[in-house]
C-alpha positions in Angstrom: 44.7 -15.0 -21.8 41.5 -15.5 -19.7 38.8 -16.5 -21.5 36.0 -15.5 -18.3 33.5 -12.2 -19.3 35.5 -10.0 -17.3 32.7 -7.5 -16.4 29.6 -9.0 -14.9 26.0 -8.6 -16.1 25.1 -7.1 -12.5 27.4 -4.1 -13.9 25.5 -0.8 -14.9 27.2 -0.4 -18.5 25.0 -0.8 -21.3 26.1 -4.0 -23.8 28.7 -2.0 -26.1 30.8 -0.6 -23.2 30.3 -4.1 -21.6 32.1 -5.6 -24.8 34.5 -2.7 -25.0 35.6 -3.4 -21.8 36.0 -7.3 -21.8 37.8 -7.0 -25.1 40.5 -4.4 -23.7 40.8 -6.5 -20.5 41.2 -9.8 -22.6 44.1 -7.8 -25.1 45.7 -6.5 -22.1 45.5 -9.9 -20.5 44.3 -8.5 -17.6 43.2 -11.8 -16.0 39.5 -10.6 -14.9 41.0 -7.4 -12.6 37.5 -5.7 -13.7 36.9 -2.7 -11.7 33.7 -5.1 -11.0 34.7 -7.9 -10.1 33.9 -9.4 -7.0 36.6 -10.6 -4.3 36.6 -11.9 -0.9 33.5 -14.2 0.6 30.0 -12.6 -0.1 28.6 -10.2 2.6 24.8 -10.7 3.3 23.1 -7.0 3.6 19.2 -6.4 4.5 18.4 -2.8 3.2 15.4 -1.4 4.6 13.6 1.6 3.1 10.8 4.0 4.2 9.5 6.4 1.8 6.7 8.8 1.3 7.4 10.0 -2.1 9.9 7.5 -3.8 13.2 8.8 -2.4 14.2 6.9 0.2 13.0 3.6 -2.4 15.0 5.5 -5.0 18.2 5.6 -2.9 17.8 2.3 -1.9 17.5 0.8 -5.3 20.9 2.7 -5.9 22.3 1.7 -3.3 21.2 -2.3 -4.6 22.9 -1.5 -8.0 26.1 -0.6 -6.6 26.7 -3.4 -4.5 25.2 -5.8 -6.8 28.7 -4.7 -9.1 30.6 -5.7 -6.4 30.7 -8.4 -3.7 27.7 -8.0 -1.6 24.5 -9.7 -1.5 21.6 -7.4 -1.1 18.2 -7.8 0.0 16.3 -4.6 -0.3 13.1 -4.6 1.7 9.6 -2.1 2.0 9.7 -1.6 5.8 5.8 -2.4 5.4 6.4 -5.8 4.1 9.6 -6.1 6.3 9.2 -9.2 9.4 10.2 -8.0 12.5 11.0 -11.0 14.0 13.6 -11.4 11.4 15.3 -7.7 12.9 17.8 -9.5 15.7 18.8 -12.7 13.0 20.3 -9.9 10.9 24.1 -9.6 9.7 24.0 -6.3 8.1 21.3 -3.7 8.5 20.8 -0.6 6.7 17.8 2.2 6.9 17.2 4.4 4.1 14.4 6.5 5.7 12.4 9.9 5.1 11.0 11.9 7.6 7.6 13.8 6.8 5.1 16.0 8.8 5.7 16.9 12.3 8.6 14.2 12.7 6.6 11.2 11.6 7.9 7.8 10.1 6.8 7.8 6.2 2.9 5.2 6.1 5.3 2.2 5.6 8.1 2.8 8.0 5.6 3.2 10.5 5.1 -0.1 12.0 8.9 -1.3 12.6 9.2 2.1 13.5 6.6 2.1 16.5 8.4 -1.5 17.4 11.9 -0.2 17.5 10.1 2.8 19.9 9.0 0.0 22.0 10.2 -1.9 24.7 10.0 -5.4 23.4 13.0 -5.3 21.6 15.1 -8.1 22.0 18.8 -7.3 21.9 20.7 -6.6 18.2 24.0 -7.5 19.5 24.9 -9.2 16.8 23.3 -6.7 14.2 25.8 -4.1 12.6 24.0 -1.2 11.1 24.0 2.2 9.5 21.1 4.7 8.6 20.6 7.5 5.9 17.8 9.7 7.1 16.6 12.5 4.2 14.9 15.1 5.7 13.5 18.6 5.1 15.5 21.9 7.2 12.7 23.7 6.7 10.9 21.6 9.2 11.5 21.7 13.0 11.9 18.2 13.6 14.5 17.2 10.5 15.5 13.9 10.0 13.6 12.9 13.0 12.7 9.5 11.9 16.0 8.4 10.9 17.6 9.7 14.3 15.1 7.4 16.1 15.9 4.3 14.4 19.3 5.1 14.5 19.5 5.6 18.6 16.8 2.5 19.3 19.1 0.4 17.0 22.2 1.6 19.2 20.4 1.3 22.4 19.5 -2.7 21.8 22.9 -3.5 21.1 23.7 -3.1 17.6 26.8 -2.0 16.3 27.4 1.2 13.8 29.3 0.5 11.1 29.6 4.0 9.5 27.8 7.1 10.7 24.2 8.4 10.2 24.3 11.0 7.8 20.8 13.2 7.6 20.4 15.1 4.8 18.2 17.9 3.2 16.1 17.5 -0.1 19.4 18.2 -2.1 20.4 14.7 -1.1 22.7 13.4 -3.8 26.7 14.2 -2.3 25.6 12.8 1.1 24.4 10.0 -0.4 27.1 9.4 -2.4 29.3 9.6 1.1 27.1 7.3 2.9 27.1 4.5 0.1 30.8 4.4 0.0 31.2 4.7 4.1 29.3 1.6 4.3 30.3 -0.4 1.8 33.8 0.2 2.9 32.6 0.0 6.3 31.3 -4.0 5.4 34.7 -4.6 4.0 33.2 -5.3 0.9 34.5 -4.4 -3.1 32.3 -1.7 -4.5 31.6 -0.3 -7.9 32.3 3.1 -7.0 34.2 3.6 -10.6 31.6 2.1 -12.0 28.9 4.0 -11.3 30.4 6.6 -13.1 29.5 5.7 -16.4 28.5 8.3 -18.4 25.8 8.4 -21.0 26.4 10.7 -24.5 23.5 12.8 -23.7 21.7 13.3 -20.4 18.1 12.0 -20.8 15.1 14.7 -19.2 14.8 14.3 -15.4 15.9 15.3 -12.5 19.2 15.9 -13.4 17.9 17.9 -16.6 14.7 19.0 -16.4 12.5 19.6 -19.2 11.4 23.3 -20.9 7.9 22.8 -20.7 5.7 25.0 -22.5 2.6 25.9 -20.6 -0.7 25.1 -22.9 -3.5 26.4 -21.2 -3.6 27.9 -17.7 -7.0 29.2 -15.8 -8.8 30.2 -12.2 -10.6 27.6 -11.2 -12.0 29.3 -8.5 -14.9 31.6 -9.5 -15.6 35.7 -9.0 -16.1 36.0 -5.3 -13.5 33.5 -4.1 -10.7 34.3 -1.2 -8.5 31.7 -3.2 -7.0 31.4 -6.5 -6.6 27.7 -7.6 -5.2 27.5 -10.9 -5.2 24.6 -13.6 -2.3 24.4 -15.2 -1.5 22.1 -18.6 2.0 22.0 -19.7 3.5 20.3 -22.9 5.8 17.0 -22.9 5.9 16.3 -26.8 9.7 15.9 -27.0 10.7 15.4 -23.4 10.5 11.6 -23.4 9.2 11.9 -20.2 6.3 9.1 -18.7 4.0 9.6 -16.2 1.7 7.0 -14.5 -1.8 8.4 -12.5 -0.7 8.8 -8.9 2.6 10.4 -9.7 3.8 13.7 -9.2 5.6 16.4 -11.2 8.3 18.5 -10.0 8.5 22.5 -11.3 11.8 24.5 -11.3 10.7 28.1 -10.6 12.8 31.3 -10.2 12.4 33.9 -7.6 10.8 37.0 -8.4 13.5 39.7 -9.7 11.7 42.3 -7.3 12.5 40.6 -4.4 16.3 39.9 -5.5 16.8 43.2 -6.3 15.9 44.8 -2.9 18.0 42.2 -1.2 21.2 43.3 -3.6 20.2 46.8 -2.9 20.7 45.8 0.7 24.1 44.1 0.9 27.1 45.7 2.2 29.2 44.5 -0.6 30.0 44.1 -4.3 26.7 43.0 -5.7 28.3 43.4 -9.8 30.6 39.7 -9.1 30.3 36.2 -10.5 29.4 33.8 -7.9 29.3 30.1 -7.7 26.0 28.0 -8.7 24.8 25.2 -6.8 25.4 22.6 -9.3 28.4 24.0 -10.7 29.5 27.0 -12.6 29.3 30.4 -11.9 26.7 33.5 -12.5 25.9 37.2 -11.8 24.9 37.5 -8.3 21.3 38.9 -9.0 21.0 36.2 -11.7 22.2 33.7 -9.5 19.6 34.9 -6.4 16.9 35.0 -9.2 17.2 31.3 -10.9 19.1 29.3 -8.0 19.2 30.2 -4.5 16.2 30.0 -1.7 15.3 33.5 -0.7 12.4 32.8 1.3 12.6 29.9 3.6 14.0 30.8 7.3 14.6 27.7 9.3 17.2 27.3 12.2 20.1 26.3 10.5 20.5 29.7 8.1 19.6 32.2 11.2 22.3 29.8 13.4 24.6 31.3 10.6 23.7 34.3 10.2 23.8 34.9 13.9 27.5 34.2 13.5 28.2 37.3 11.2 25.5 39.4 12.6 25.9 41.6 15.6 22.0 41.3 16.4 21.5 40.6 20.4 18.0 39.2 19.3 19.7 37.0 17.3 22.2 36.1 19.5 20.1 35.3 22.8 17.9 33.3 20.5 20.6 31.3 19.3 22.6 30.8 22.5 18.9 29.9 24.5 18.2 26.8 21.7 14.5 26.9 22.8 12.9 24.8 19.4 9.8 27.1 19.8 11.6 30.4 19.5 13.3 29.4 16.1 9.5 28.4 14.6 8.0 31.7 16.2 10.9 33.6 14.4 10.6 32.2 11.1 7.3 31.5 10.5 6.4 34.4 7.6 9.8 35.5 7.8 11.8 35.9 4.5 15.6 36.5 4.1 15.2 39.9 3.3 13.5 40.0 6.6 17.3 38.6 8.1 19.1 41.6 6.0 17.4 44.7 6.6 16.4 43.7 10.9 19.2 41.9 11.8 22.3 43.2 9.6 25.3 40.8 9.1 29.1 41.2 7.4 29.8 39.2 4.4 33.3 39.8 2.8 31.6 39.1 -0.6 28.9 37.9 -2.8 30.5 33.7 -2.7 30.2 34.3 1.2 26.8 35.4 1.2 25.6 32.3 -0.8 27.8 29.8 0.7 25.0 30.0 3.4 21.9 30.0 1.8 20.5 26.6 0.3 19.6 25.3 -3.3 16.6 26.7 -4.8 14.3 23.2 -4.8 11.6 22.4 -7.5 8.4 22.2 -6.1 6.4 18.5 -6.3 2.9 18.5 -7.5 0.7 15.7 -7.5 -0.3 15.3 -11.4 -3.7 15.8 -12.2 -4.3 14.1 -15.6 -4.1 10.6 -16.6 -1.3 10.3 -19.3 -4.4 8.1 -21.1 -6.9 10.9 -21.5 -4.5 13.7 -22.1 -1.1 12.3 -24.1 1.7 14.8 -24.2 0.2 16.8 -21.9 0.3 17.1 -17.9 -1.7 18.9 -16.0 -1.6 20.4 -12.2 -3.7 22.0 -10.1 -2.2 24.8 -8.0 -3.2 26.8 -5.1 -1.8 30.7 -5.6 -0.4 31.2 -2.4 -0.8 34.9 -1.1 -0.3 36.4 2.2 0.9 39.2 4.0 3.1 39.1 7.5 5.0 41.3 9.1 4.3 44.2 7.0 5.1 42.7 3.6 2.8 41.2 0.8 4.8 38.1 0.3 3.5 34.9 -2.2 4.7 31.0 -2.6 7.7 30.7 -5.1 6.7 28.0 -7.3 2.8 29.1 -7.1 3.0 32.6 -8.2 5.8 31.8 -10.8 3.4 29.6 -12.5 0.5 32.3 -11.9 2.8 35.4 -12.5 5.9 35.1 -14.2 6.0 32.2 -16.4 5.6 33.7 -19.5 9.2 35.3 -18.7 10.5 32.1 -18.0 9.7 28.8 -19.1 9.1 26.2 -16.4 11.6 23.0 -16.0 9.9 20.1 -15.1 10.4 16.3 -14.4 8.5 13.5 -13.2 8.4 11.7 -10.0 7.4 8.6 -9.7 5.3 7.7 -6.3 4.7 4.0 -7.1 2.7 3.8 -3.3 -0.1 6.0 -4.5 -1.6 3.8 -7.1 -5.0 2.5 -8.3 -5.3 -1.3 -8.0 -4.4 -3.3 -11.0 -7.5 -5.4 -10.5 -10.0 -2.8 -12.4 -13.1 -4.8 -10.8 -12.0 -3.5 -6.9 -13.8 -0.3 -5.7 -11.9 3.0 -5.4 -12.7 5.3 -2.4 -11.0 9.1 -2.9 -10.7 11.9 -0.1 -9.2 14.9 -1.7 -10.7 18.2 -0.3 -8.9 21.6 -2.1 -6.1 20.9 -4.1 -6.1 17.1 -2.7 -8.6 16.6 -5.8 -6.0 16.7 -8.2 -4.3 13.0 -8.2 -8.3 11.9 -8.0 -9.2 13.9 -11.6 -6.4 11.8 -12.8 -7.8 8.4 -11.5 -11.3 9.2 -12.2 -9.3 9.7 -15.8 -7.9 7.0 -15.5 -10.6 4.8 -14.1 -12.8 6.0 -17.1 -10.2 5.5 -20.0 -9.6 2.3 -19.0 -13.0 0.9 -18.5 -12.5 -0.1 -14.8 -16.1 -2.2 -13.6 -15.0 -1.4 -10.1 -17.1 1.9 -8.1 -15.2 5.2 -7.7 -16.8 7.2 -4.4 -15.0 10.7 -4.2 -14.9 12.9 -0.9 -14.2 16.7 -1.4 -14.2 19.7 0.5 -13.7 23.7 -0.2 -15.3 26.8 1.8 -18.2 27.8 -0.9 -19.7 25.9 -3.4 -20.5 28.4 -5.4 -17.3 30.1 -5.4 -14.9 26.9 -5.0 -16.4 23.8 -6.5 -13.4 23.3 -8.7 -13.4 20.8 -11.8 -17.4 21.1 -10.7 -18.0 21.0 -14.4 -15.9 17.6 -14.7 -16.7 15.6 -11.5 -20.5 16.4 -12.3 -20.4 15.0 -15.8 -18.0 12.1 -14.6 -21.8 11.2 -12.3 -23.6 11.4 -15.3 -21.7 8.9 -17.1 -21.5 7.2 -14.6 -17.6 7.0 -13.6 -18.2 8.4 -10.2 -20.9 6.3 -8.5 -20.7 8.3 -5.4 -19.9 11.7 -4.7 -19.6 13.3 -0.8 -19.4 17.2 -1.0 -18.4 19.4 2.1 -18.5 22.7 1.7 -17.5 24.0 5.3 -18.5 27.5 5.1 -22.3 27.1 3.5 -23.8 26.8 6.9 -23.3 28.1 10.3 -21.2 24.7 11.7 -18.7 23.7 9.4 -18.9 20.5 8.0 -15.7 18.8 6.7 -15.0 15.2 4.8 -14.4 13.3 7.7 -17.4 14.5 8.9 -19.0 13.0 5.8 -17.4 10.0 6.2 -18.6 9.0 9.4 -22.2 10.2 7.8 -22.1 7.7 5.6 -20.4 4.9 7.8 -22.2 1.9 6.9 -21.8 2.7 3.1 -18.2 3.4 3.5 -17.5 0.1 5.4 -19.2 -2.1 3.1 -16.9 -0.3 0.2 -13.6 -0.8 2.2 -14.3 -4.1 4.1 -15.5 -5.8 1.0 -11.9 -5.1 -1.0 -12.1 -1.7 -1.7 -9.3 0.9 -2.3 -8.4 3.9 0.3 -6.7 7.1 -0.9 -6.4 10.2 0.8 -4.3 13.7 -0.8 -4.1 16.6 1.0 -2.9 18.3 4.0 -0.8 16.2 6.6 -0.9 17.9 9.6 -4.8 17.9 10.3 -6.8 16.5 7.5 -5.3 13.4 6.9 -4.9 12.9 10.6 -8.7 13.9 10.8 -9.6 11.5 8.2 -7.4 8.5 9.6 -9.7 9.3 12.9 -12.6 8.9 11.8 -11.6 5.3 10.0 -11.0 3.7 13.0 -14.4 4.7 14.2 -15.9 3.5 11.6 -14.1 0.4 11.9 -15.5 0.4 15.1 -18.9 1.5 15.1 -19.9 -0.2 11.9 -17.4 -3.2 12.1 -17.4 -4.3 15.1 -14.0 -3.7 15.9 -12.2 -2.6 18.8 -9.8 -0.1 19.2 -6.9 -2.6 19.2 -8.6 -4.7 16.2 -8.8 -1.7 14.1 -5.5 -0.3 14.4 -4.6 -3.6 13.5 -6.9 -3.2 10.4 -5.5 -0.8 8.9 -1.6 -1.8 9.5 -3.0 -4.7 7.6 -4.7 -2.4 5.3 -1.1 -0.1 4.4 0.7 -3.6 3.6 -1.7 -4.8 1.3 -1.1 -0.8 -0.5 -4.9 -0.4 0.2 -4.5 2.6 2.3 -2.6 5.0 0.8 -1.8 8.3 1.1 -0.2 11.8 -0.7 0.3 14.3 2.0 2.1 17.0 2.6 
């Protein structure tokens, strides 16, 4: 009998089923045939990830744990700490990358990925490669960033060992598919038996979200206001769930029963049948629409199906023409109800109608409380989203069930961790904030934060709303946090108070000199907010400042702040 342990530490079983296992290998004399145990000559593998939100890290770190079990050596890498140079001396190269905004690479990815755009790449013949790209279908240009790295690393040379596989936010299956493709792909042992280990009780999470009783829930906006901007505390006592400031939470709404119930009233088939549930299982159609399907979202995937059972022309000559712009024009503030009662399709039953439609995802919002100052509790800060287009008052899912219909419905929650949007662990450096709207909320947390811990280093916030009297929210708050002296600095742009508007980049370059002094002596950059304009506006009117009051040049201060990303100094929460 062998006397080796049988199943290695690097195996994800906790100690008991460790020692269950080696004992029944050892009294079965199984000679060390552990469903982990390594064989063949270890295979070298540089992972690279780019993330946003933690997805593409989480994957990665996965991805680590199952190769670890079997006969691999892994390197997992941040793309922003990642050495180019290194990129044609590799063996084995994977990308694990997200996609965000209009088709951009994730803050970290986006160095390597503007060098792999580039023309000084030497040639990767002697690379072989795969990438899993995680995307968002409701966006035009899905999965963009992974596609790029995937046909630069093909056009220098490299080799494909397995396939790209993009996938939408519901990325786990694919995953699963692309771990094993290129594992077996490397000719490596894997742990794919392993992995399977199953706990007694699935903790809260993702996987199991957590029944959260909402506390306390208010209009921060005042009388007068054209927004609603709600704060929101829910309960954790009992969840076992952490949080850490910077973080975000994810909500499970449902959609409103309303809404379902005109779309079952107009479906040319059995509405009464069970039908099958994302995740397993099955439900009543109409309970099944209300708790786990996406009614709302149009993008050019579900009308390309729909198309196919629908005898619309429009439909049809929109499909057939391909023309990116028409899709967007076409689904922007269209709903699926808008699909069934304009452009009628056949569907031979209820399963056939929801085998096209996608999961109904939770929402992420960035956590507005620090776990120190408020301890079972979490607390968000959500804009009501309310709008009419064509010729329906429609609202945002997650945002009016909060506002709405939560007290039918408890909320399922769970955290997600973004360890890139954190406050320095050296509580001496100075913390710069620009957070206009609901971009404020992760910066209540770190002012929070920043207070409860007894940080010595300054906190300068930047916020932004039309009114100030109508929209100041947390005014209350961030004014007694200048009192006491937590917030040294505080920039306010209300852009509809005078006749041009003024907004916080504006401020910013204002206050140049002041802001370089803060950032070039060691300071801390965060930004939250919107992605397609703000933070672009913002990231602007940094490099002038570098410029104007650092004497930079254009070259030297996008240099800056590349440098500025690595050292996690820059960071950034948009969306």
């Amino acid at each position: 009998m062998s006397s080796q342990i049988l199943v290695p530490e690097s195996a994800p079983f906790t100690p008991e089923q460790r020692a269950w296992l080696n004992d029944f290998f050892a009294k079965n004399d199984l000679g060390g045939a552990s469903p982990a145990a390594d064989s063949g000559p270890v295979i070298p593998v540089t992972i690279l990830w780019g993330s946003q939100t933690g997805n593409a890290e989480g994957c990665a770190k996965k991805l680590v744990k199952a190769m670890k079990a079997g006969n691999f050596d892994p390197q997992v890498i941040d793309m922003g700490q990642y050495d180019k140079a290194q990129l044609a001396k590799e063996q084995n190269l994977l990308i694990i990358t997200s996609t965000y905004g209009d088709g951009e690479p994730p803050d970290n990815a986006a160095d390597l990925h503007e060098y792999i755009m580039g023309d000084s790449v030497p040639s990767l013949a002697g690379v072989n490669f795969s990438v899993f790209a995680l995307g968002d279908t409701e966006y035009p240009d899905y999965c963009q960033c992974g596609i790029e790295f995937d046909t630069r690393l093909e056009k220098f040379g490299a080799k494909r060992i397995f396939k790209r596989i993009d996938c939408d936010v519901d990325y786990h299956e694919e995953f699963k598919e692309w771990k094993t493709g290129v594992m077996d792909g490397l000719g490596g042992s894997g742990a794919a038996v392993v992995e399977e280990a199953t706990q007694e009780e699935i903790p809260y999470g993702k996987k199991r979200p957590f029944p959260s009783p909402i506390l306390n829930s208010f209009d921060l906006n005042k009388a007068g206001s054209l927004r609603e901007t709600f704060h929101i505390e829910l309960g954790l006592e009992g969840s076992g769930l952490e949080y850490e400031t910077g973080d975000a939470l994810g909500v499970l709404s449902h959609n409103p029963e309303g809404a379902v119930d005109e779309i079952l009233k107009n479906l040319p088939f059995n509405v009464k049948d069970d039908v099958p549930l994302p995740g397993g299982g099955e439900a009543p159609l109409r309970e099944a629409l209300i708790t786990s399907y996406d009614i709302r979202n149009l993008n050019k995937t579900l009308v390309q199906k729909w198309q196919s059972r629908s005898g619309s022309p429009f439909l049809r000559a929109m499909v057939e023409g391909a023309v990116k712009e028409d899709f967007e024009e076409f689904c922007w503030g269209r709903e699926l109800i808008d699909l069934i009662t304009e452009h009628p399709a056949d569907f031979a039953d209820g399963e056939e109608f929801v085998g096209i439609l996608k999961k109904l995802q939770p929402r992420l919002y960035s956590i507005a409380s620090s776990p120190n100052a408020h301890p079972g509790e979490v607390h968000l800060t959500v804009a009501i989203v309310r709008y009419n287009s064509h010729d329906r008052n429609r609202g945002g899912v997650c945002s009016t069930f909060l506002s709405d219909r939560v007290e039918e419905n408890v909320p399922g929650v769970f955290v997600h961790n973004n360890k890139a949007f954190r406050l320095p662990s050296d509580l001496s450096k100075d913390v710069i904030m620009v957070g206009p709207g609901t971009g404020v909320a992760p910066f209540r947390a770190f002012l929070e934060e920043r207070k409860a811990t007894e940080a010595s280093g300054r906190n300068w916030l930047f916020f932004g709303n039309p009114h100030a009297a109508t929209d100041f929210i947390y005014e209350e708050e961030i004014t007694q946090m200048q009192k006491e002296g937590v917030l040294n600095n505080l920039s306010l742009a209300f852009s509809r108070d005078q006749a041009e508007k003024v907004y916080v980049q504006d401020l910013m370059l204002e206050s140049g000199k002041e802001f370089w002094d803060w950032l070039d002596g060691g300071g801390h950059f965060y930004v939250c907010g919107d992605a397609s304009r703000m933070a672009k506006d913002v990231d602007k009117a940094l490099h002038t400042i570098a410029m104007e009051h650092g004497g930079l040049s254009e070259e030297d201060a996008i240099a800056y702040f590349k440098e500025l990303k690595k050292e996690k100094r820059y960071a950034r929460d948009v969306y």
